[in-house]
C-alpha positions in Angstrom: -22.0 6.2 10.4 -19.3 8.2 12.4 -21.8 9.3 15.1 -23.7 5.8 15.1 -20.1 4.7 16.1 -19.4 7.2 18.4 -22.4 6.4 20.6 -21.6 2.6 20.0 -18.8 1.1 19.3 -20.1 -2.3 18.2 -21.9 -0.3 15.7 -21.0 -2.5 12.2 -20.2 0.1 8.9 -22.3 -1.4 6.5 -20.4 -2.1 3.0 -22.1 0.3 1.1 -21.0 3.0 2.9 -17.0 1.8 2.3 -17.7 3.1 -1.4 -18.3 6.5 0.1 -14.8 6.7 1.0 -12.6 7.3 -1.5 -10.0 9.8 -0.2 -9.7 7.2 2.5 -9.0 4.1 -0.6 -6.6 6.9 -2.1 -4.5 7.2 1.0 -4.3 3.5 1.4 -3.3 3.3 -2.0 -0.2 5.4 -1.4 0.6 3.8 1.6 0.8 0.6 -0.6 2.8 2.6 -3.2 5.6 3.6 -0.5 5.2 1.0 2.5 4.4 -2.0 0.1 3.7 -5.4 2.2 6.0 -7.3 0.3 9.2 -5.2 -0.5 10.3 -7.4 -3.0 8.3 -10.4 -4.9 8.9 -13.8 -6.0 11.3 -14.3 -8.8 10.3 -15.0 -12.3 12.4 -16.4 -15.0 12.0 -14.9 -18.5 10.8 -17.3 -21.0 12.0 -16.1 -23.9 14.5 -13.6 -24.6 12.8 -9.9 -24.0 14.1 -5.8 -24.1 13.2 -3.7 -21.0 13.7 -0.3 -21.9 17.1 -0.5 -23.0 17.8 -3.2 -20.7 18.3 -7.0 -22.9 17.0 -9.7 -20.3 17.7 -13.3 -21.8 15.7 -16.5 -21.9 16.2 -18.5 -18.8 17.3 -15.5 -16.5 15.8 -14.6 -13.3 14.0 -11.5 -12.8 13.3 -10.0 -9.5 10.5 -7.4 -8.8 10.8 -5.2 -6.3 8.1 -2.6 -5.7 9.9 -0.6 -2.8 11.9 0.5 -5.5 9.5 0.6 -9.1 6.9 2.4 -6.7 9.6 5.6 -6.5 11.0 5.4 -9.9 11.0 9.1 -11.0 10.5 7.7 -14.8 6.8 6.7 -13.6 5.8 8.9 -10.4 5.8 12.2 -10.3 7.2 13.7 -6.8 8.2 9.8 -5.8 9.7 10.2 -2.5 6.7 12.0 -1.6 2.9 11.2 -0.3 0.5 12.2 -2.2 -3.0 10.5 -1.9 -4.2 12.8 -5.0 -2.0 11.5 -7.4 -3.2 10.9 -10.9 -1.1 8.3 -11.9 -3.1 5.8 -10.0 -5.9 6.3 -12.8 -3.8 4.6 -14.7 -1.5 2.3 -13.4 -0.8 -0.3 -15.8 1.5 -2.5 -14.0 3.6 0.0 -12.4 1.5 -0.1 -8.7 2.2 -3.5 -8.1 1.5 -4.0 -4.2 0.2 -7.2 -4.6 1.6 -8.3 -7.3 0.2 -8.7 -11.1 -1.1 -10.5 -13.4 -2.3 -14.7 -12.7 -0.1 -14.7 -9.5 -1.2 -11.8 -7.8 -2.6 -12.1 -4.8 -6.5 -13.0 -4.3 -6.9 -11.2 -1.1 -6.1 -7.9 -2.6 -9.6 -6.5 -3.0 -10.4 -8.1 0.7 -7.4 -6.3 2.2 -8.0 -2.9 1.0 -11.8 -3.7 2.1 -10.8 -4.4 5.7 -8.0 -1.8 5.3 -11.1 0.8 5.1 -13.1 -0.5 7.7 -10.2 -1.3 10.8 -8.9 2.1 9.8 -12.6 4.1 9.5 -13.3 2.3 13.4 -9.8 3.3 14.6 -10.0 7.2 13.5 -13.4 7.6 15.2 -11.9 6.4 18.7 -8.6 7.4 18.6 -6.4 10.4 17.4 -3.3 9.2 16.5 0.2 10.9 16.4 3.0 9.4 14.7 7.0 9.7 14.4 7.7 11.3 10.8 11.3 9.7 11.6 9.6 6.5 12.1 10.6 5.5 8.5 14.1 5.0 8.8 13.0 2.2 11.6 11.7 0.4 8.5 13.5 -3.4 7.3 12.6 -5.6 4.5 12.8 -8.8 4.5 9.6 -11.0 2.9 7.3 -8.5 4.2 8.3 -4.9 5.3 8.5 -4.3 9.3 9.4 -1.7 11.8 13.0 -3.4 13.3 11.8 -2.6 16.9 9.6 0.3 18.0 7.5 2.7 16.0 6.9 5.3 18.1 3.8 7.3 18.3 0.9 9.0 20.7 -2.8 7.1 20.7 -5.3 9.4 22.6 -9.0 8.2 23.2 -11.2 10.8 21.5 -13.9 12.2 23.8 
């Protein structure tokens, strides 16, 4: 589909071929592990007394999650601090890749927005390179989502 594209922008990627990507879903994936949208998810309270780890949470206490942090805990990544599209602990996951949350209240766009991740990203490659700031990162705030505070800087080039 690149150089249907290529002579046509319009051109529409047919679902199909979004299956035939999966280095592609595998690098959106880590981006999700270390930029997640939301930085920190609703509270829960615990419902009855529970042990996490070695870590005695009580009935009736409020529990945060915060993926920006579980998704770099050295206990359950390997190399945290550091992308890595190929990693194997996204075969399985179980609960600690939490982007979009978990569980009944996770979020029912999730499947959708790696979908259309996939496709605006497939379109934008074909027409543009694209050069970003590797110090862009420490631009980065969280609040309920996580944003750049101001700029991001970077270099968009039409491709020939």
């Amino acid at each position: 589909f690149g150089e249907a594209y290529r002579r046509d922008p319009s051109h529409v990627i047919p679902y199909s071929e979004l299956d035939k990507l999966p280095y592609l879903e595998r690098v959106i994936l880590e981006t999700l592990r270390l930029k997640p949208p939301a930085p920190r998810l609703m509270p829960r309270i615990a419902k009855r007394d529970l042990k996490l780890g070695n870590l005695d949470i009580k009935e009736d206490t409020v529990v945060w999650t915060v993926p920006y942090l579980s998704h770099r805990n050295p206990w359950q990544w390997e190399d945290p601090w550091k992308f890595n599209p190929d990693r194997k602990e996204f075969e399985d996951c179980n609960l600690k890749f939490v982007p979009f949350s978990a569980g009944k209240r996770s979020c029912i766009g999730q499947f959708f927005a790696i979908m259309e991740s996939k496709i605006a990203i497939t379109k934008l490659l074909l027409a543009l390179d694209v050069e970003c700031d590797p110090e862009a990162e420490k631009n980065l705030i969280a609040s309920i989502t996580l944003k750049v505070t101001d700029e991001l800087p970077s270099t968009v080039k039409l491709r020939a």
